[in-house]
KOLDRENRO-504423 format. One line per field, with one value per atom (N, C-alpha, C, CB): residue in one letter; atom name; x, y, z; residue number from 1. Coordinates in pm, whole numbers, padded with zeros to 5 digits. Glycine has a CB too. Example, Ala and Ser with C-alpha at 12.3 -4.5 7.8 and 13.67 -1.06 7.14 Angstrom:
// KOLDRENRO-504423
loro = [A,A,A,A,S,S,S,S]
nufi = [N,CA,C,CB,N,CA,C,CB]
x = [01319,01230,01320,01131,01285,01367,01290,01408]
y = [-00569,-00450,-00330,-00447,-00225,-00106,00003,-00060]
z = [00780,00780,00780,00905,00708,00714,00787,00572]
miti = [1,1,1,1,2,2,2,2]
This chain:
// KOLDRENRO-504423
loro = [X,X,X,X,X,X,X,X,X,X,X,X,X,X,X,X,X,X,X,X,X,X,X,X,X,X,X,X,X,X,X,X,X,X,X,X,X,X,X,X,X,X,X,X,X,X,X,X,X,X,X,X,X,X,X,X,X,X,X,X,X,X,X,X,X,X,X,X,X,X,X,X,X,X,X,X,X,X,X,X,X,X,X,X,X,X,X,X,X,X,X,X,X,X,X,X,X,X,X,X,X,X,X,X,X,X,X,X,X,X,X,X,X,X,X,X,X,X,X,X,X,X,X,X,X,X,X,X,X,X,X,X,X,X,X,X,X,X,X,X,X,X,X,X,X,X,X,X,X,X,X,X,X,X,X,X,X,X,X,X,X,X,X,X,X,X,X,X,X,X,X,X,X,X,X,X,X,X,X,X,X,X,X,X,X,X,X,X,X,X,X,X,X,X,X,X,X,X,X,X,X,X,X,X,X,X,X,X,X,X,X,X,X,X,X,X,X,X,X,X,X,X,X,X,X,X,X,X,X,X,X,X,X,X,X,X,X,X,X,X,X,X,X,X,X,X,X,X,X,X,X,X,X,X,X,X,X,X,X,X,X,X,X,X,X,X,X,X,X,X,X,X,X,X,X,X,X,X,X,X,X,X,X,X,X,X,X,X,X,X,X,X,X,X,X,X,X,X,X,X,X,X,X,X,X,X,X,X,X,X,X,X,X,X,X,X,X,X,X,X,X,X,X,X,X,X,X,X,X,X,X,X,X,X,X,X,X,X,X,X,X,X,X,X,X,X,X,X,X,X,X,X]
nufi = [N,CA,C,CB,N,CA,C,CB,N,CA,C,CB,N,CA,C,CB,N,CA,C,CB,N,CA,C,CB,N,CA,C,CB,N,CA,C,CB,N,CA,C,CB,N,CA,C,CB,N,CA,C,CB,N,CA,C,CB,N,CA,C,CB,N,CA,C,CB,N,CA,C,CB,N,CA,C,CB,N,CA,C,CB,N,CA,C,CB,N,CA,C,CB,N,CA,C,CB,N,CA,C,CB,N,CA,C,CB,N,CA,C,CB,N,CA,C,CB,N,CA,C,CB,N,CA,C,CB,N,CA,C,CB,N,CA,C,CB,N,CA,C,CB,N,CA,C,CB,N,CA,C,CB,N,CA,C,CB,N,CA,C,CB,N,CA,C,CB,N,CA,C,CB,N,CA,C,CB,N,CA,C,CB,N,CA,C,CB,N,CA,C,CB,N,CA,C,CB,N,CA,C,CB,N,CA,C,CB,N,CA,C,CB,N,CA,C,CB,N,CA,C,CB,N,CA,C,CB,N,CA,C,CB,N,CA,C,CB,N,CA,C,CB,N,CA,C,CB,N,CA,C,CB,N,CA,C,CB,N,CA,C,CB,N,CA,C,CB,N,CA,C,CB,N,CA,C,CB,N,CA,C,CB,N,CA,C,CB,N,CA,C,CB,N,CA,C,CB,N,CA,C,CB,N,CA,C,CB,N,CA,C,CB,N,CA,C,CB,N,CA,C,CB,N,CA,C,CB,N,CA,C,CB,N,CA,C,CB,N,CA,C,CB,N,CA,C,CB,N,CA,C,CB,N,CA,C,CB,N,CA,C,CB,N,CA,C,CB,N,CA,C,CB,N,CA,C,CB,N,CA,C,CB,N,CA,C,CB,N,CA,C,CB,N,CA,C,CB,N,CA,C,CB,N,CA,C,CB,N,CA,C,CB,N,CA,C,CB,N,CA,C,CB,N,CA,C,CB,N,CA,C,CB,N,CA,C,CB]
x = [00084,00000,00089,-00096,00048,00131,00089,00131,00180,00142,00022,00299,-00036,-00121,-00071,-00270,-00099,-00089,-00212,00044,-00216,-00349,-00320,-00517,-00393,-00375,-00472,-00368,-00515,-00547,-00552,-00503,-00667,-00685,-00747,-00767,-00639,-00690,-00777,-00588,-00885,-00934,-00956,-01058,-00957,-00985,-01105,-00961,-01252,-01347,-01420,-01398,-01494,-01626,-01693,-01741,-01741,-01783,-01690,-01841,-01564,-01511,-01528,-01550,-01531,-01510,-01383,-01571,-01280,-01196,-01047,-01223,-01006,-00894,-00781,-00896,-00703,-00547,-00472,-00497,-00448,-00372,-00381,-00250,-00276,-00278,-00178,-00264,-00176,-00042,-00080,00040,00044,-00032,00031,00058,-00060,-00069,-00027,-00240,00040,00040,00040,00118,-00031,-00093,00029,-00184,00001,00116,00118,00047,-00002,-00032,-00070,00005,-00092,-00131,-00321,-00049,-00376,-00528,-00570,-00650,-00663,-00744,-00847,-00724,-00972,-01059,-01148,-01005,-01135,-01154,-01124,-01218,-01016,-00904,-00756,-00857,-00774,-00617,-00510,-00638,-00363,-00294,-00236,-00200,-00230,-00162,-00061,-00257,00029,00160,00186,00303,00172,00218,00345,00229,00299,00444,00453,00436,00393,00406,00318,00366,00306,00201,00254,00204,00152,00199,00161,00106,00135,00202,00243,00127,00257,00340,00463,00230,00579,00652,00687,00730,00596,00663,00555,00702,00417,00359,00383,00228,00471,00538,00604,00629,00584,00605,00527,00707,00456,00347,00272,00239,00217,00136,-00011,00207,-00143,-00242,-00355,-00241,-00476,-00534,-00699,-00514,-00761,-00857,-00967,-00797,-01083,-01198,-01153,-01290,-01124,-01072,-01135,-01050,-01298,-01379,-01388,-01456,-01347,-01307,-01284,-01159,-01399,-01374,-01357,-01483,-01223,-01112,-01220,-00926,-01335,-01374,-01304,-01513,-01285,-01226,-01347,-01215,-01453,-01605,-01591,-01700,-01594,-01635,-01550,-01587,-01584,-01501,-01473,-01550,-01369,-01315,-01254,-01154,-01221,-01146,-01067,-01187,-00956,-00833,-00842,-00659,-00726,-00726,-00612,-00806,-00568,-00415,-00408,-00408,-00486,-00505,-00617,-00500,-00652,-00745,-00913,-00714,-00951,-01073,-01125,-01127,-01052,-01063,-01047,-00992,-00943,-00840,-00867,-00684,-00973,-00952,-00869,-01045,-00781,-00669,-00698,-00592,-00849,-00915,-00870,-00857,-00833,-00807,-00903,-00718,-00953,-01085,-01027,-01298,-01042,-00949,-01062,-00779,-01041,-01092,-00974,-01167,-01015,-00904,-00923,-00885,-00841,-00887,-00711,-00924,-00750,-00654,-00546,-00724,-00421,-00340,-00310,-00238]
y = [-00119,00000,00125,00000,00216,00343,00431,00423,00524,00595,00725,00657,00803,00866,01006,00815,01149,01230,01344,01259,01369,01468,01624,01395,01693,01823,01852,01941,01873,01876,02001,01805,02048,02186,02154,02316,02166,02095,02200,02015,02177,02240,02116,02301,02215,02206,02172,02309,02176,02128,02014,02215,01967,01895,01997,01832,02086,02165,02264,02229,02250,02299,02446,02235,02503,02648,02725,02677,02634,02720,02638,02708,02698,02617,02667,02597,02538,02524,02572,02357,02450,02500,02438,02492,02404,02342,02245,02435,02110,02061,01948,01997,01870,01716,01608,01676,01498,01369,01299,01325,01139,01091,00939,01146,00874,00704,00650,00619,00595,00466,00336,00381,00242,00169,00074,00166,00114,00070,00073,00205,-00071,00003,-00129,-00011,-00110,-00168,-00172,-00158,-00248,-00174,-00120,-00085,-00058,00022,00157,00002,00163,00299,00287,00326,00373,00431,00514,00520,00468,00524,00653,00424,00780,00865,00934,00953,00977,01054,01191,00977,01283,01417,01462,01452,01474,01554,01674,01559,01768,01928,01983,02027,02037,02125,02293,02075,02363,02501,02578,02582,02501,02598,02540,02670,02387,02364,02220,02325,02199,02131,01998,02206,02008,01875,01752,01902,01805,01706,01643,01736,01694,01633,01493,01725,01391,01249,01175,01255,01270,01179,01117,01266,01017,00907,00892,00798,00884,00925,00846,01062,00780,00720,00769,00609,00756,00827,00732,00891,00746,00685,00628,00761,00478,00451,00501,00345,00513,00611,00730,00622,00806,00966,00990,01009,01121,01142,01302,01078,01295,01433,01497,01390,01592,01647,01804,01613,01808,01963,01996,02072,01937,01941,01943,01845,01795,01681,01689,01521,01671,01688,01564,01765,01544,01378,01391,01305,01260,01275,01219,01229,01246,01113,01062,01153,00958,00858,00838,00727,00803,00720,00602,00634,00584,00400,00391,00253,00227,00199,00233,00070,00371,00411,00443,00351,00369,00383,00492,00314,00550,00657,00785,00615,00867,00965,01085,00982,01177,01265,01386,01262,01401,01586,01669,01681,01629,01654,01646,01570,01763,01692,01787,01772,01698,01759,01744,01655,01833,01824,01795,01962,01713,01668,01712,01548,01687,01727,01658,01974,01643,01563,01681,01485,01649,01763,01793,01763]
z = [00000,00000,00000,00123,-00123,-00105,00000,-00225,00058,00162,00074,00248,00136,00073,00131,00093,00148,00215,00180,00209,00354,00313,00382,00389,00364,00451,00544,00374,00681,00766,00807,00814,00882,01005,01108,00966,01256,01336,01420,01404,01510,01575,01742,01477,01850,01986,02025,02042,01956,01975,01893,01987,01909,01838,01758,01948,01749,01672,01542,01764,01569,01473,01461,01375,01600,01617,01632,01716,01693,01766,01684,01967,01556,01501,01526,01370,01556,01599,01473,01642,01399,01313,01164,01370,01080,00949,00936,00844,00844,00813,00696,00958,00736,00631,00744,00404,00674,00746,00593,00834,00665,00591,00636,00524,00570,00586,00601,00448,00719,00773,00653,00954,00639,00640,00719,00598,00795,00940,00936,01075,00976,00972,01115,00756,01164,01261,01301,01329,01330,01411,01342,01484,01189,01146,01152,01146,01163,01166,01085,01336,01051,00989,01056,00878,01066,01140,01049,01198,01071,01012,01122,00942,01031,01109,01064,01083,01107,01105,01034,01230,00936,00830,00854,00659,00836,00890,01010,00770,01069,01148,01122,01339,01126,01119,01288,00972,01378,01539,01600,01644,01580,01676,01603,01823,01595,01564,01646,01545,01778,01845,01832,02022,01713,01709,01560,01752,01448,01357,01395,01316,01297,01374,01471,01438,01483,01584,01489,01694,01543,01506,01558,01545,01502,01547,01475,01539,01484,01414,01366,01475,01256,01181,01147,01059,01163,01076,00990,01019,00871,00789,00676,00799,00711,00617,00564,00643,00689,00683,00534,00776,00479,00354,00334,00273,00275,00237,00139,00139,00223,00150,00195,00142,00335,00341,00440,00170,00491,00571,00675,00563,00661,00759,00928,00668,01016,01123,01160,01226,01196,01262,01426,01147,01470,01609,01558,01748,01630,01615,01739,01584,01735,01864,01857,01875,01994,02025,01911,02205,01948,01868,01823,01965,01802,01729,01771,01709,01717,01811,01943,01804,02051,02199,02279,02248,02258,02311,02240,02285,02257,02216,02272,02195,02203,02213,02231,02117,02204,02220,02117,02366,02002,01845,01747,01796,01672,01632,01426,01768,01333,01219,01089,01193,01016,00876,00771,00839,00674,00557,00469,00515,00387,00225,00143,00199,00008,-00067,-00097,-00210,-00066,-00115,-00235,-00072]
miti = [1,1,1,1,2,2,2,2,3,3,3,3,4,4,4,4,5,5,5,5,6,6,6,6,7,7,7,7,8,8,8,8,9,9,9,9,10,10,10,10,11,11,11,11,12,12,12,12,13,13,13,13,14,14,14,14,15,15,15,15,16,16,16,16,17,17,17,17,18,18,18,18,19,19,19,19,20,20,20,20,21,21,21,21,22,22,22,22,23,23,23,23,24,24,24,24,25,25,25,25,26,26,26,26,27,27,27,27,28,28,28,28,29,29,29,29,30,30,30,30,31,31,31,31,32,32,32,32,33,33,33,33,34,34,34,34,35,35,35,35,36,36,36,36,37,37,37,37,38,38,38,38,39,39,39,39,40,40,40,40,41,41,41,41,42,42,42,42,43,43,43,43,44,44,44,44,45,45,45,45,46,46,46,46,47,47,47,47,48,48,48,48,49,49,49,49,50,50,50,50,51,51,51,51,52,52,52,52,53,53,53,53,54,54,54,54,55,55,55,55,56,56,56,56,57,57,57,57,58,58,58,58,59,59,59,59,60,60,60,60,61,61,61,61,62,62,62,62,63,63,63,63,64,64,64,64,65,65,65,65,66,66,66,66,67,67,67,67,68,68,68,68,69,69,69,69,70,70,70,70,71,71,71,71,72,72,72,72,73,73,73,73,74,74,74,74,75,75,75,75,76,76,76,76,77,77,77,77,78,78,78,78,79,79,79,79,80,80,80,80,81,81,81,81,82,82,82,82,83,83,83,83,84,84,84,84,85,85,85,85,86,86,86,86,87,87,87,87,88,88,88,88]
């Protein structure tokens, strides 16, 4: 599986009021549960979450909309990260 990469704006709530910041993710190949693991290629405020590793709806669709959570892992663990995608 090729890795994929997307661009992301993260926001602090469920509602998608209060946004953090911008970057790209990009597909591990990693899936579970029904989740996809993605890893942080850029962020634009903060740099120590580049390389992190974080997991997504496997459904989640990069329209640029939709609001998602991530998780530590496979669904369980939510991180209080809540992101919109879109295809870069």
């Amino acid at each position: 599986m090729n890795p994929e990469i997307y661009n992301f704006t993260s926001y602090s709530d469920d509602e998608g009021t209060t946004e953090w910041g911008t970057g790209t993710v990009e597909t591990t190949g990693v899936t579970s549960n029904g989740y996809t693991q993605v890893q942080v290629k850029t962020n634009s405020t903060d740099q120590t979450f580049v390389g992190q590793k974080f997991y997504i709806a496997s459904d989640a669709e990069a329209d640029g909309t939709t609001l998602y959570p991530l998780y530590s892992d496979a669904g369980t663990t939510a991180v209080g990260i809540y992101v919109k995608i879109s295809d870069e």
